[in-house]
N, C-alpha and C positions, 0 to 999 in steps of 0.2 A: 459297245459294252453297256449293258443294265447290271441293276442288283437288285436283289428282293430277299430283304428278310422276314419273317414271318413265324411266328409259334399258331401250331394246330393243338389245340384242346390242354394245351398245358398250364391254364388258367382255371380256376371255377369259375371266375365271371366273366370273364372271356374268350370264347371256343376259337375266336380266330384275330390276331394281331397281322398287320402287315404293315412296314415299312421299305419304300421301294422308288426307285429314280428310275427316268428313263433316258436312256444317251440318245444322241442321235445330231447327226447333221442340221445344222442351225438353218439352211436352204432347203429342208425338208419341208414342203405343208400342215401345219398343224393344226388340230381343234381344243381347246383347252377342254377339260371333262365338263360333263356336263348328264344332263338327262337328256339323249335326244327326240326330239318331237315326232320320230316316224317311229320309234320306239323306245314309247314314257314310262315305260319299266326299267331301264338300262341305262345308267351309269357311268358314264368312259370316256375317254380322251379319243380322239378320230384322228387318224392319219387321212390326208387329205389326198395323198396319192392315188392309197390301194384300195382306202376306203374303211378298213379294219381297225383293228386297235389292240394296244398292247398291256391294258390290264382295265379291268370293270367289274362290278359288282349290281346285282341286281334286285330289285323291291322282294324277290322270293328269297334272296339271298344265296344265288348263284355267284361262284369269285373264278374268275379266270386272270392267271397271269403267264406273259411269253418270254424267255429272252431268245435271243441268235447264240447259235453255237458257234465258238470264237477256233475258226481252223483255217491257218493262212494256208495252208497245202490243199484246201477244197473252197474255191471262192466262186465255181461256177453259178450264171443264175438259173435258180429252180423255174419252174414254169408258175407254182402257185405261188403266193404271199402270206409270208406266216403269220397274219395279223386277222386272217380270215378265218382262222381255226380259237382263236379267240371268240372271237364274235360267232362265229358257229355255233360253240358251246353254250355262250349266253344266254341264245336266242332259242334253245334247243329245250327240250322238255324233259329227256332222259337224264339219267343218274351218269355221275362220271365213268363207271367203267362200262356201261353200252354203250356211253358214247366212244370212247377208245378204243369199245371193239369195231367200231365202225369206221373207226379214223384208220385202223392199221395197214388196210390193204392201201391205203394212198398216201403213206407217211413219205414215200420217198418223191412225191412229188413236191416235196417243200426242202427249203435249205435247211440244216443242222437247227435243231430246236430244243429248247426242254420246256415245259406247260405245266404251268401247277393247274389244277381244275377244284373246286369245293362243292358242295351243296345243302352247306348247314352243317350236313351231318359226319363230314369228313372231307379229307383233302388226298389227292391222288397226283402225282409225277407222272409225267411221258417224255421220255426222249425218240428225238430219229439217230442219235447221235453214235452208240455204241455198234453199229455194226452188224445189227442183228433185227435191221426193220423197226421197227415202234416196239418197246421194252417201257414199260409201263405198273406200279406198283400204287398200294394205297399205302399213305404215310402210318405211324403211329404216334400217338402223342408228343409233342417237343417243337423244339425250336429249332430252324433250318435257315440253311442259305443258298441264294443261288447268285451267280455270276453270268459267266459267259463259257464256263464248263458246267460239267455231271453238277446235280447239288450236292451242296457239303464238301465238295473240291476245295479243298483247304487254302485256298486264296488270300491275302491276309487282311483283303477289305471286308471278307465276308465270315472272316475268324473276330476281326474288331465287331460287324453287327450286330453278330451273334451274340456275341456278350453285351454291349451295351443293349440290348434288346430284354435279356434276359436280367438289367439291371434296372429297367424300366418296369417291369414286371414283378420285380420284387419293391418298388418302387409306387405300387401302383394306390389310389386308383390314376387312370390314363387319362393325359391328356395330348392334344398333338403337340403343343410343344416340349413336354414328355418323350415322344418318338419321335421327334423330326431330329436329332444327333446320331440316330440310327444308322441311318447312313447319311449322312452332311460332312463327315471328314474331309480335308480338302488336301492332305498330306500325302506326299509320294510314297510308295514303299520303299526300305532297304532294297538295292540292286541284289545282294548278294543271296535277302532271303529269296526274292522273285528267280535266281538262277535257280536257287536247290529244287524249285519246281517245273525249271524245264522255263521260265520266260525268261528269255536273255535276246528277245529281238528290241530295239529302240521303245517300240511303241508300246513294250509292254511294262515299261514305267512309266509314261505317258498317262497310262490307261491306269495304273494301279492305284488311285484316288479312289476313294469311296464319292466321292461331288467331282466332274472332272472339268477344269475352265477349258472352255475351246474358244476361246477369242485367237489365238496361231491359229488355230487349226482349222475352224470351221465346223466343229465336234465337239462334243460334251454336254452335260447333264443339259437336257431340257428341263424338265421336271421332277419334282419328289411327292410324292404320296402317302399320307398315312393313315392308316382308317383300322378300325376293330369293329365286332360286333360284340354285342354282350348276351351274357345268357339270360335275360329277360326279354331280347328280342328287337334291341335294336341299334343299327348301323351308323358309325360315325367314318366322313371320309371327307379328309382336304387334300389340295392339288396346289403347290406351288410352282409357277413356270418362271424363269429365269432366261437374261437375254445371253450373248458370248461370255461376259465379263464378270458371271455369276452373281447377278444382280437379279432380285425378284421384281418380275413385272408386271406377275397376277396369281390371282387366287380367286378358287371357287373354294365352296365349302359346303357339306349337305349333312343333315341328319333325318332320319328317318324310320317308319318302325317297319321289319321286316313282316312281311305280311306270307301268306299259304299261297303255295303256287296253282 
């Protein structure tokens, strides 16, 4: 399970807000974000596995973010890694919809996905998820959310960041500890409301935390994220990582000015 909330352009001094965690298996390899040194334009946390990454921003001010499409009835593994279409994008020079025109014929080589993409000038969704190959739109202005379904799947951790996001923004000017409540909830959801949506397996009050401890489990928030850019041009982005016990055990932190690609 991930979350990522975010408002596209629904600020004047703000074109892009994102507050965002990453889950993941605590015996997972990880790279805390950083600028890597084989490429000093790029921004992002490294799985140390596949090699990819599940959310980065770049000195042109390129934004990619990934999560897994949460479907216990399809758990096969894909042959590619969805962490690689992340970093594709990053490292890629086109606008977000050629590049999704170019993604689509090989969507189903990857497991269940949804992809926010940016590049300044707007923000675009892809899923593989609906059934219908790579289905892929450009946002319009507002605040959105994503889990581990479609965005805006009315989930009640990503109904809470939503609003607190958009109360941070009314709230503004920003600072990170501003957005890091965004999503930092650490509270379970009602069972009852999680049935009327169809989760009524165990795990999915487990998982229905917006921050989720995996000290049981071996699972839960790595990471949270929050970073904006301004409309004069320049990027602000921290990375807090956390051990099982949801204890902070690091932080990077970067600012910098968006520069022409």
């Amino acid at each position: 399970m991930c979350l990522v909330i975010l408002a596209s352009r629904s600020h004047p001094e703000y074109p892009l807000v994102v507050a965002a965690n990453r889950d993941e298996f605590f015996r997972r390899g990880t790279a805390p974000a950083a600028f890597w040194p084989q490429q000093p334009a790029l921004l992002a946390g490294r799985d140390l596995e596949m090699g990819g990454t599940w959310m980065g921003l770049t000195r042109s001010g390129r934004f990619a973010a990934i999560t897994n499409f949460r479907d216990p009835a399809q758990t096969a593994t894909a042959p590619r890694s969805r962490g690689e279409l992340t970093l594709d994008y990053l490292l890629a020079a086109e606008g977000p919809e050629s590049w999704l025109e170019r993604l689509a014929p090989a969507a189903s080589d990857y497991a269940g996905f949804n992809l926010l993409l940016g590049d300044g000038e707007g923000l675009w969704y892809a899923t593989n998820s609906a059934g219908e190959g790579l289905t892929r739109r450009a946002l319009e202005p507002g605040i959105y959310g994503l889990s581990n379904a479609q965005l805006d799947t009315p989930w009640p951790k990503v109904i809470l960041g939503k609003q607190r996001l958009t109360d941070a923004l009314a709230a503004a000017p920003l600072d990170h500890d501003r957005l890091y409540p965004v999503t930092a909830d650490r509270r379970l959801s009602d069972p009852a409301e999680l049935r009327g949506l169809g989760l009524d397996q165990d795990m999915d009050r487990l998982l229905s935390a917006q921050f989720i401890i995996g000290a049981e489990h071996g699972y839960g928030t790595r990471s949270s994220t929050t970073l904006w850019l301004t409309a004069d041009g320049d990027a602000h982005w921290r990375e807090l990582t956390y051990n099982a016990s949801g204890q902070t055990v690091g932080r990077s932190e970067e600012t910098f000015r968006i520069s022409a690609p």
